[in-house]
C-alpha positions in Angstrom: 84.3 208.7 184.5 82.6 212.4 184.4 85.6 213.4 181.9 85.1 210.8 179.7 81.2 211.5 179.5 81.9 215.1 179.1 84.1 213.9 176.0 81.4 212.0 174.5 79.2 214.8 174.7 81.5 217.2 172.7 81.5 214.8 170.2 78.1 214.0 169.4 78.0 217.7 169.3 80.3 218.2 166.8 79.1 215.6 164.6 75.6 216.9 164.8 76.7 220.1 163.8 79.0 219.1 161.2 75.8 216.9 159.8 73.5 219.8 159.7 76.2 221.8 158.0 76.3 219.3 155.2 72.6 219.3 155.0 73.1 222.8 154.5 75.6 222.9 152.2 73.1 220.4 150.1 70.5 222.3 150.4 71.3 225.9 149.8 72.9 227.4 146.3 76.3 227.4 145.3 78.2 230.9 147.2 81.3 232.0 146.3 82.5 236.1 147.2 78.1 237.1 147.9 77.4 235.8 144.4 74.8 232.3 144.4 73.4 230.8 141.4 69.4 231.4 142.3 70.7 234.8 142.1 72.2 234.5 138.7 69.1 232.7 137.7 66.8 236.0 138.6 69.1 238.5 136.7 69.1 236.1 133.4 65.2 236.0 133.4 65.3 240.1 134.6 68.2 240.6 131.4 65.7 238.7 128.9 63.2 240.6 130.1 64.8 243.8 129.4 65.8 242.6 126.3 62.1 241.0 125.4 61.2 245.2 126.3 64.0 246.5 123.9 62.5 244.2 120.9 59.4 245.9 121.3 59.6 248.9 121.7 62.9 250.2 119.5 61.4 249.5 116.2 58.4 251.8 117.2 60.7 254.4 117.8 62.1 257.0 114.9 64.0 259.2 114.6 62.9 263.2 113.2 65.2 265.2 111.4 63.7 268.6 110.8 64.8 272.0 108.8 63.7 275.6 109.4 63.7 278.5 107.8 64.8 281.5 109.8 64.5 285.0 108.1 67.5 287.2 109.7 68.1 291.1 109.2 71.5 291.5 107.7 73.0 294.8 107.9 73.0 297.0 104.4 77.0 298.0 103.7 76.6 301.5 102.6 78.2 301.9 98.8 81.1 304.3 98.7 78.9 306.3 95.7 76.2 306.6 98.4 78.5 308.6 100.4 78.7 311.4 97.8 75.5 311.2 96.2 73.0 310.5 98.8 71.9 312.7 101.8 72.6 311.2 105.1 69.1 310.9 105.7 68.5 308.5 102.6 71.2 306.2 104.0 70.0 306.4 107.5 66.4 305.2 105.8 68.0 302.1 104.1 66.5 298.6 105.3 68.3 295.9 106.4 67.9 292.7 104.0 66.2 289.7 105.4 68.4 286.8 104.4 66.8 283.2 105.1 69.1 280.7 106.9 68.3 277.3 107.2 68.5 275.4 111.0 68.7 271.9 111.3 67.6 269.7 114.5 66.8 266.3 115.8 64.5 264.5 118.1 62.8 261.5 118.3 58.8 260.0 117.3 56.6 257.8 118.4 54.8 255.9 115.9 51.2 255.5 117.2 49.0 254.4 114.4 48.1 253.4 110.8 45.2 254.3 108.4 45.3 253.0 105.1 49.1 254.5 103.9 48.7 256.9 106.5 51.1 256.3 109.3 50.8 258.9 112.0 54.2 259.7 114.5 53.8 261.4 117.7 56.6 263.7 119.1 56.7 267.3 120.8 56.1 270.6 119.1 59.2 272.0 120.4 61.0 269.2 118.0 58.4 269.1 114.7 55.8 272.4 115.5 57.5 275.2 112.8 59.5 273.0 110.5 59.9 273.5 107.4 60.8 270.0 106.4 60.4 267.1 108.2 62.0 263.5 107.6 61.8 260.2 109.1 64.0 257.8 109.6 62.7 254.3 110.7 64.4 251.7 113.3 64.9 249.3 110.3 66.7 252.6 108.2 63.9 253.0 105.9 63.7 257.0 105.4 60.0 258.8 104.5 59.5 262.6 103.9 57.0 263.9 106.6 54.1 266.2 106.6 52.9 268.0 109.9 49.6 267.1 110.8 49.1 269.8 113.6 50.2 270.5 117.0 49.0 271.8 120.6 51.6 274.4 121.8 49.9 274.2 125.5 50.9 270.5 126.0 54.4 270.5 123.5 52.8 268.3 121.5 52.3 268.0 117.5 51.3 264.8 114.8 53.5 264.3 111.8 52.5 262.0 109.0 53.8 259.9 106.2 52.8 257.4 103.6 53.6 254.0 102.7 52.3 251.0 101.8 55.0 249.0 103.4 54.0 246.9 107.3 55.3 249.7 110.1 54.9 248.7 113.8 52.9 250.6 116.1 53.6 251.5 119.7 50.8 249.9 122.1 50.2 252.7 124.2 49.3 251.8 128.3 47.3 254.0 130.7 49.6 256.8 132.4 46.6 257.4 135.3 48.1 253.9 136.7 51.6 255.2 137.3 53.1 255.3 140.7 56.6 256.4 141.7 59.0 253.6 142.4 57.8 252.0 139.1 60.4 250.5 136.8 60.6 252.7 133.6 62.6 252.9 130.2 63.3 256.3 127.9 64.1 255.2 124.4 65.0 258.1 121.6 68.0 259.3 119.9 70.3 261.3 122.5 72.5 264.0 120.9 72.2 261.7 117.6 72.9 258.5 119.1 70.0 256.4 117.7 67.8 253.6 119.0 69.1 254.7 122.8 66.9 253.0 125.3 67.8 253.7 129.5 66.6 252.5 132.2 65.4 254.1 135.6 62.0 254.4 138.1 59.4 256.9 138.1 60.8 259.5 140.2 57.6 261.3 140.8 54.4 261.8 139.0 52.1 265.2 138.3 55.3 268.0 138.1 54.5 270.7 136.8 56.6 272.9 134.4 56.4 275.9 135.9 55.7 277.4 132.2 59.0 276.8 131.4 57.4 275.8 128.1 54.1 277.9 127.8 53.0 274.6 128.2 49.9 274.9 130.7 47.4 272.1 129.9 50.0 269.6 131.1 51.1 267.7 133.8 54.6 265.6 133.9 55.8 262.4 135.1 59.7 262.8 136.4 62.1 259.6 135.8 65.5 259.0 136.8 66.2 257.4 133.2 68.9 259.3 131.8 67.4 261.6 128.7 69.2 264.0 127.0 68.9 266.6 124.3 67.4 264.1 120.9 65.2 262.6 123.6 62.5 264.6 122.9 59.5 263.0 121.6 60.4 259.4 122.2 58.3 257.4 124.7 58.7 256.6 128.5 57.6 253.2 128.4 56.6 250.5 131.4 58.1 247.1 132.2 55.1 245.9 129.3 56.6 247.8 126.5 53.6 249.8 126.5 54.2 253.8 126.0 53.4 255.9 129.0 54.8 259.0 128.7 56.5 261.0 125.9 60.1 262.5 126.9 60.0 266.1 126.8 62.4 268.5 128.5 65.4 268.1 131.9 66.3 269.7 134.6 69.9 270.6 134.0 72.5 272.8 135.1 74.9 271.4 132.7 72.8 270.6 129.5 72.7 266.9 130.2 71.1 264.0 132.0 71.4 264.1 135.8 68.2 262.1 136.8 65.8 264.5 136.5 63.6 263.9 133.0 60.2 265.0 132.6 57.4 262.7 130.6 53.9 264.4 129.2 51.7 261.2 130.3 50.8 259.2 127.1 46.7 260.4 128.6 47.3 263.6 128.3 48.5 262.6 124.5 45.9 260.8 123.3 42.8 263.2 123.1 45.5 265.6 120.9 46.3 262.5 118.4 42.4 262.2 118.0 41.3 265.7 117.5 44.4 266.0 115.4 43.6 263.5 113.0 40.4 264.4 112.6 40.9 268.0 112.2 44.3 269.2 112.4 43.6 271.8 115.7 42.5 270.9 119.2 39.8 272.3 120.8 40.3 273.7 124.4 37.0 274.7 126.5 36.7 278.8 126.8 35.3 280.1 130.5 36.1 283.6 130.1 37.7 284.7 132.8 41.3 285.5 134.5 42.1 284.2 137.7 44.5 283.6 140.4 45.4 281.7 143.7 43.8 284.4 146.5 46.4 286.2 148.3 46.4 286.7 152.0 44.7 289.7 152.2 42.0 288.3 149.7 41.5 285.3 151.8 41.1 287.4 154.9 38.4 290.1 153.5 36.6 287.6 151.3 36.4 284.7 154.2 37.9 281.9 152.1 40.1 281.3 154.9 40.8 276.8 154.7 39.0 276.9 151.4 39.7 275.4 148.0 39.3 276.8 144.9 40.4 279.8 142.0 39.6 283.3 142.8 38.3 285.1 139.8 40.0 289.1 139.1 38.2 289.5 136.2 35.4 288.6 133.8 35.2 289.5 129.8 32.4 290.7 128.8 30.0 288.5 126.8 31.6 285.3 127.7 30.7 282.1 128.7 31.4 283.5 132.4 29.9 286.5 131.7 26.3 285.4 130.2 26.1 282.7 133.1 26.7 285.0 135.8 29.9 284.3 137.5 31.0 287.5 138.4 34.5 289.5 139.4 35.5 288.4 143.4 33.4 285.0 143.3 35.5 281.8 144.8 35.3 279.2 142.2 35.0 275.5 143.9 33.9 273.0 141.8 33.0 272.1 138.6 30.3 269.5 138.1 31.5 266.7 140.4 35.1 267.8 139.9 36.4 269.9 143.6 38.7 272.2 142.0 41.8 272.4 144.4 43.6 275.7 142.9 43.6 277.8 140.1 46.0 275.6 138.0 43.5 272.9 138.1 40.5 275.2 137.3 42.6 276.0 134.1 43.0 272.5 133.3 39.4 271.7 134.2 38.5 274.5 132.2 40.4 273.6 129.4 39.0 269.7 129.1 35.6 270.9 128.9 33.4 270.0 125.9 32.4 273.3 123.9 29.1 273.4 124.0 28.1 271.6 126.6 26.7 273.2 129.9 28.6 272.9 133.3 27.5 273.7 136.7 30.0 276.0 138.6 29.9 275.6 142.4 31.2 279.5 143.9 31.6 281.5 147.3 30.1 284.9 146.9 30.2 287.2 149.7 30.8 284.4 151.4 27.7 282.7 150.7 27.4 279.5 148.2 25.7 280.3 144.6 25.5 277.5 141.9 25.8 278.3 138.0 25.0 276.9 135.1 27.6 278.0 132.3 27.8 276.8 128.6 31.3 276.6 128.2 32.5 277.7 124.2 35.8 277.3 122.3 38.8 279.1 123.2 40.3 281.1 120.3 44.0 281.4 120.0 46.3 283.9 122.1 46.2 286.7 119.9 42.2 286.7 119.6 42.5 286.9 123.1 45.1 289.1 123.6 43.2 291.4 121.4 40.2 291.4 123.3 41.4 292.2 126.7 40.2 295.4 126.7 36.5 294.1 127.1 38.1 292.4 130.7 35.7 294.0 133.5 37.4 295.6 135.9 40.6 295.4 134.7 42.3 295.2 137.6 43.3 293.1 140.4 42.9 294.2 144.1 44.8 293.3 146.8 43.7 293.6 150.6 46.8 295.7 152.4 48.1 293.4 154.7 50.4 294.6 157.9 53.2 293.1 156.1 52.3 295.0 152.9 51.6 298.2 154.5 55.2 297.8 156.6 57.2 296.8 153.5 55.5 300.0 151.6 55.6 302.4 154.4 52.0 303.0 154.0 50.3 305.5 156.5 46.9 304.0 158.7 44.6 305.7 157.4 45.6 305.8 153.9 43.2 303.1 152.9 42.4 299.3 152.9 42.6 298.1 149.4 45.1 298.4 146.4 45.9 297.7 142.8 48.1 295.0 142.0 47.8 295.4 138.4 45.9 297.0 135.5 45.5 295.1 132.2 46.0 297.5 129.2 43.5 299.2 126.7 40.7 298.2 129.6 38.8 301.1 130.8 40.1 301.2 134.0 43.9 302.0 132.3 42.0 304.5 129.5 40.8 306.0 133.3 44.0 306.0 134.5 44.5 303.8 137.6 47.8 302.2 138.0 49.4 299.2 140.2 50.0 300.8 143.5 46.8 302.8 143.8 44.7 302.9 146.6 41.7 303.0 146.2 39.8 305.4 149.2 36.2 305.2 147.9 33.9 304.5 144.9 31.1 306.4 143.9 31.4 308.4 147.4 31.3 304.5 149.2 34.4 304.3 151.4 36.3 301.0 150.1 37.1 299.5 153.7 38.1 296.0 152.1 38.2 293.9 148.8 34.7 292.7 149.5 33.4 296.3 149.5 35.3 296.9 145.8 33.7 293.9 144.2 29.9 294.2 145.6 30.3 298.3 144.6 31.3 297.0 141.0 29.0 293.9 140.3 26.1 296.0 141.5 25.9 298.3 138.7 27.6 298.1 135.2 25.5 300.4 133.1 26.7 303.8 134.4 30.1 305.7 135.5 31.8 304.5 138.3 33.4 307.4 140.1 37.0 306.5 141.9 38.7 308.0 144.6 42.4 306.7 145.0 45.4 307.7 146.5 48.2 307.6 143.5 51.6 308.2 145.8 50.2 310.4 148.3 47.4 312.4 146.0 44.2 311.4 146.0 42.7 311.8 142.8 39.0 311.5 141.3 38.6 309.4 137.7 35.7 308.0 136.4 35.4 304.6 134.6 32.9 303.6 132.5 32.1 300.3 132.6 
């Protein structure tokens, strides 16, 4: 009797379990090898998506073919008559010719807006900045000659222009300060002359920087795992929207092409340059004054900036912005308005952003003490301007406090001194004097130097006379004086 209830019960057990299994297999998509059809719905709507994306945002994209001119020196092939009849001086004194060559490249544009016939394309300098020709070729095949409109070396990026009558689409362009990594991204351009290319990737990371592997400064760089390549350049990064958020601009490679590492200016960073590029051809970049480092260790010890924030200013030229509101050599720059300034990198790009004109209160550590500013910030002239006017940087030279590592590495005796010269900028007075990166300096004007606070309260507290120096050059000590 037990058996036979035991039975029963395996049976209804079965039943209910084949029962729910059918209620299962009712009520859950079609499998077959891990493949189910609510599956193959999402990646139909994800393809048309993709696809809605590539609609957009190709026929925005051009590509940029662009000629230069390159003057080479081409050797003179002495004459067999100048053998016998000239001196071996006159053919020694023959110049070589300059014969032009012409170089041809590619890269890619972003076409960004219209006014009247004017239709303005965005793309790097590196790809448009010194050509000598410039034509576009549109998505739909159309082909316009180009003019360049200007360009901003310090963030790779230059304007190019052409006219038409005809419709042209324009790229909508997003906001790059809402990019996080992990974002779903697409590169579009014209890889190694493949045109209308579009990839797909994330946002690897966001605010690289180059290292200056461009003498581009002013700009940060969003990374992507999107595969770009070498044609890439100047066509847009672009969001799940179809709006531009970055413009492609340079890899990290060890073979010369794509291995996930691709580096975007942020479309931001892009759009004050299109402006002031339209409107007149240059872009303005604020003008402190001053040139300025990251403290090093020995800096941070003497100057008490140890856990603090900021740009350490070596030197100041005279009759600056800096210089007329008072910021002087040694002073720990630590805000700007309400902006904390972090390192010197940022104080560069702070700097740079300012408004010429405009007044700015600087927030600084001097002598360890806070001191506010008010400086009236001008333009910043080009390289060479600058360049040229070095020599009115005051002191000239940046100091270093000699650490124990420093004074193991060098040998240096104890009592040798406390502070040295890391390096001299030429045509100042203090190389016209004579000192020289790896100088101690003992004493100034009879004051014994005992650390890099002493050097820069000796200096700022009298620029109108001689300074006399006392430093140790190898093992000498020598006297020179510097005029200020």
């Amino acid at each position: 009797m037990k058996t036979k209830k035991f039975t029963l019960l395996i049976l209804i057990t079965f039943l209910l379990i084949g029962t729910a299994g059918i209620v299962t297999a009712e009520t859950t998509p079609y499998r077959y090898q891990g493949y189910n059809v609510s599956q193959g719905n999402t990646l139909q709507a994800m393809q048309n998506e993709n696809r809605m994306i590539a609609k957009k945002v190709l026929p925005v994209v051009v590509t940029i073919n662009v000629e230069t001119v390159v003057k080479r020196a081409v050797p003179v092939m002495p004459s067999p008559f100048d053998f016998f009849f000239n001196s071996p001086n006159q053919q020694q004194q023959q110049k070589p010719k300059m014969q032009e060559f012409k170089s041809a490249a590619l890269g890619s544009g972003i076409i960004v807006k219209k006014t009247g016939k004017t239709v303005y394309v965005l793309t790097n300098n590196h790809v448009a900045g010194n050509a000598d020709k410039i034509t576009i070729h549109l998505y739909d095949g159309r082909v316009f000659d180009a003019k360049l409109v200007g360009k901003d070396p310090r963030k790779d990026v230059a304007l190019v222009k052409f006219e038409t009558k005809e419709n042209v689409p324009i790229a909508v362009l997003g906001d790059s300060s809402t990019v996080q990594p992990g974002d779903i991204t697409f590169a579009v351009g014209n890889p190694l002359g493949f045109d209308s290319t579009i990839t797909s990737g994330i946002i690897s990371a966001v605010g690289r920087k180059a290292n200056d592997r461009l003498g581009t400064s002013f700009t940060d760089y969003i990374q992507t795992d999107a595969a770009i390549n070498p044609g890439n350049s100047g066509g847009p990064l672009v969001n799940i929207k179809g709006e531009v958020i970055g413009m492609n601009t340079w890899i990290a490679s060890q073979s010369g092409g794509s291995i996930g590492l691709g580096f975007a200016i942020p479309i931001n960073n892009a759009k004050k340059v299109i402006d002031q590029l339209i409107a007149t051809g240059k872009v303005q970049y604020g003008w402190l004054g001053i040139s300025m480092s990251d403290p090093s260790e020995g800096i941070i010890s003497d100057m008490g900036l140890k856990h603090k924030k900021g740009a350490f200013v070596f030197n100041v030229y005279k009759d600056s912005p800096a210089w007329k509101g008072g910021l002087k050599p040694g002073d720990f720059i630590t805000a700007v308005d309400t902006t904390n300034i972090k390192d010197a990198n940022e104080l560069l790009h702070v700097v740079g952003n300012l408004v010429p004109g405009k007044t700015y209160t600087f927030k600084v550590i001097r002598y360890k003490r806070p001191v506010t500013l008010r400086v009236r910030i001008t333009t910043r002239k080009d390289e060479a301007a600058i360049q040229k006017n070095a020599k009115s940087l005051w002191p000239g030279v940046t100091v270093v406090g000699i650490t124990k590592d420093i004074r193991k590495k060098l040998n240096l005796p104890s009592n040798i001194g406390k502070v040295m010269i890391g390096a001299v900028e030429q045509n100042t007075s203090a190389f016209k004097a004579g000192l020289r990166s790896g100088d101690i300096i003992k004493e100034i004007n009879k004051k014994k130097i005992n650390s890099v606070m002493d050097f820069y309260k000796i200096i700022n507290a009298d620029t109108s006379g001689e300074l006399i120096f006392k430093v140790n050059k190898q093992g000498t000590d020598v006297i020179l004086g510097i005029v200020p």
